[in-house]
N, C-alpha and C positions, 0 to 999 in steps of 0.2 A: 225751595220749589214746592208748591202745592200738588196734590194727590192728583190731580186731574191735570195741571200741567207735566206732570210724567207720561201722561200720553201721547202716542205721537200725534200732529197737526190732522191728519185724515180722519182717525178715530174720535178725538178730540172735538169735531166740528158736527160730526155726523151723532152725535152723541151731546152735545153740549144743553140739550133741557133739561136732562138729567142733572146737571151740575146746578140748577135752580130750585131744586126739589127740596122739601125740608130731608128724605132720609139722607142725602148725600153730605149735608155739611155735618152732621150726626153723626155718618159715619168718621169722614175727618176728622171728626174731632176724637171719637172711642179710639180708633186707629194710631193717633198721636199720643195720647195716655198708654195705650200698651204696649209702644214701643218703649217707652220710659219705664214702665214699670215689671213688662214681661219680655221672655224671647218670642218674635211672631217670625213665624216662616210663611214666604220669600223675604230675604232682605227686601224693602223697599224701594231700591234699583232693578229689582227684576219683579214686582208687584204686573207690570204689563208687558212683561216680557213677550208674551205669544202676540199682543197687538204691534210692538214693534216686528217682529217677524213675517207677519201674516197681514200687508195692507188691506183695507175694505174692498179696494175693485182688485186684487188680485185674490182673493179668496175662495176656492174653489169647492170647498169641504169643511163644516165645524163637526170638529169630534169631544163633545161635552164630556166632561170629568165632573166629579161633585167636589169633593176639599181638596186643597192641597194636603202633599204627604207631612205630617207634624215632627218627623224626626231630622237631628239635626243635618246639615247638607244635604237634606232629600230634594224641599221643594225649589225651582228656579221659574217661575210664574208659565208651564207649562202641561197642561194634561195631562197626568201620565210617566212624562218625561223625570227622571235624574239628571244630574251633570257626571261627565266622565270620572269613571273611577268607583263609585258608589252603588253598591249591592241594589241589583236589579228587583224592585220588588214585585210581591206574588203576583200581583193584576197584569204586568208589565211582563213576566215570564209567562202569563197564557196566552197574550195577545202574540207573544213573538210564537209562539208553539203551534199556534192557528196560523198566522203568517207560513208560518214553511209549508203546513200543508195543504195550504189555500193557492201559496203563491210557488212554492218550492225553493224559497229563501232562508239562506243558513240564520241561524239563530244566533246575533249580536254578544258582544260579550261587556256593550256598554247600553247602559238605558237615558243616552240621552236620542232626545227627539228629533234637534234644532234642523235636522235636517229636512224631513218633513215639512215642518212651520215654514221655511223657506220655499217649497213646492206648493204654497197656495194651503195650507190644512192651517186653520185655526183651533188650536189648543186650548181648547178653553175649560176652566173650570168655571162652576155654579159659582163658589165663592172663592174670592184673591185672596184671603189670608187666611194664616192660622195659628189660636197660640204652641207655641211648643209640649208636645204631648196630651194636647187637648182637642181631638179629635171635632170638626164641627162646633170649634168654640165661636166662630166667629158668623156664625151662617146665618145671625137673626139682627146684623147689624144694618143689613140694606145691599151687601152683595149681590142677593139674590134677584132683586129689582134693576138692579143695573146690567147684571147678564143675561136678565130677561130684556133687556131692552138693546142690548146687541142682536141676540136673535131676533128681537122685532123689527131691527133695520134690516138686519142680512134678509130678512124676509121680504121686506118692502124694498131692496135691488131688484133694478131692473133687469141685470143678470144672474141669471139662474146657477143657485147650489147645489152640491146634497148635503144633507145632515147626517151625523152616524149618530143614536143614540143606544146607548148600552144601557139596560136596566132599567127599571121602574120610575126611576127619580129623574133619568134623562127624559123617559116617555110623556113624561108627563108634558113638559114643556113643547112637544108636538103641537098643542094648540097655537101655539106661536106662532106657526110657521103657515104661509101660503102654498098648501099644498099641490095646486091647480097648476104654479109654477118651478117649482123646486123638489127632488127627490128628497126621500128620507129612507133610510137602510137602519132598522134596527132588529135587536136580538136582547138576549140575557147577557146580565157584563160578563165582564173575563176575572173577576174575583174569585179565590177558591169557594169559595158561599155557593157562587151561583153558574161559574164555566161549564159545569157538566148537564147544568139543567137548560143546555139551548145557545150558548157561545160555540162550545165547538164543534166545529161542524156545519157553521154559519157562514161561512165562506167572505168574511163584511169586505177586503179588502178585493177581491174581484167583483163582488156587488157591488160595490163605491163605484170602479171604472166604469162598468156597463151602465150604471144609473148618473155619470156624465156624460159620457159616451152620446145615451139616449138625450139631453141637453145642449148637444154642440160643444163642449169643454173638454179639453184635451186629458186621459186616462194621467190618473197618479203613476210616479217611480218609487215602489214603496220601499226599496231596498234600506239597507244605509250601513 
C-alpha cells in the first residue's frame, strides 16, 4: 500500500493535488529508505492516524503539534497524544495542569488523546514522521507542505472551525487560515520552555467552546 493510500477516502480526495506534486513522491521515496535503514516513529499504520479519527466534515477544531515525540512507543500519528501506559510527557502534563483549572477536570493518569480525535479535534502535527531520537529529522522532507495544505482546505470549508495554535511555529501558519470565517484561539505552548511565559493561565480549552459556540458548533467534552 502506498503512503497516501493509508489515507482514508475523505482526506484522500480532498487532498489528492498534493499527491501530484514533485515534493510528495520525494517524500515517498526518503520515507521508504528510512524505514529500511533507521527506526522512524509512528509505525507506518498509525502515519495518519489522527485523519482516520477526525473525518474532514466532522472536524470541529485543529490543535497543531510540530514533530512527533522521537522516543520509542511515544508517537501514534497524534498531537500530543501517547498510547496507554507510556509516561505522560512534559508538554502533555501542562496541558492537562491548565485543563483542571480552566475546566476543573481531574488530571488523567494516561496521555493518550484518541478520545478527543473522536469529538471532532484534529491532532495534527506539522510533520508525520520522525527518526528515532532525532528530533526534527524529518521536517525538511515535504511534511510541512502537505499539512499546510490540510489547513488550507480546513480553511477553504464551508463549515466553520477553530484552530488552537500553541507557540510561535503553530502562529505562524495563521496566514492560512480564513480568518473572516473561522476562529483561532492562540497562546504560548505548554512546553516547560515556554508554559509560564503565557500558557497558563490562557484558559484555550473554555476559549475553544466560546469561539464554537460563537460559530453554531456544538462546545467540546474535554474530559477523558
Amino acid at each position: 500500500m502506498t503512503l497516501r493510500e493509508q489515507l482514508p477516502t475523505d482526506w484522500r480526495t480532498i487532498l489528492q493535488k498534493e499527491f501530484h506534486k514533485p515534493y510528495w513522491s520525494s517524500l515517498e521515496e526518503k520515507l521508504t529508505q528510512a524505514r529500511k535503514k533507521t527506526t522512524v516513529y509512528p509505525p507506518s499504520k498509525e502515519v495518519f492516524s489522527a485523519f482516520h479519527a477526525c473525518s474532514f466534515g466532522s472536524c470541529r477544531l485543529l490543535l497543531l503539534g510540530q514533530d512527533p515525540y522521537h522516543g520509542p512507543n511515544q508517537a501514534h500519528g497524534l498531537s500530543f497524544s501517547v498510547p496507554d501506559g507510556i509516561k505522560i510527557p512534559p508538554s502533555l502534563r501542562n496541558m492537562y495542569k491548565e485543563r483542571k483549572s480552566d475546566l476543573n477536570l481531574p488530571i488523567p493518569t494516561s496521555g493518550n488523546l484518541e478520545a478527543w480525535s473522536k469529538r471532532g479535534i484534529l491532532l495534527l502535527n506539522a510533520f508525520l514522521t520522525v527518526e528515532e531520537k532525532k528530533a526534527g529529522s524529518h521536517s525538511k522532507w515535504g511534511w510541512g507542505q502537505f499539512t499546510d495544505a490540510v489547513i488550507a482546505q480546513l480553511s477553504k470549508r464551508e463549515k466553520p472551525l477553530v484552530f488552537l495554535m500553541w507557540g510561535n511555529f503553530a502562529k505562524k501558519k495563521i496566514k492560512l487560515i480564513d480568518q473572516d470565517r473561522h476562529r483561532i484561539v492562540s497562546s504560548a505552548h505548554p512546553s516547560p520552555l515556554s508554559a509560564h511565559r503565557g500558557f497558563f493561565g490562557s484558559k484555550p480549552y473554555s476559549r475553544v467552546n466560546e469561539a464554537l459556540m460563537e460559530i453554531n458548533q456544538q462546545p467540546i467534552d474535554w474530559s477523558l
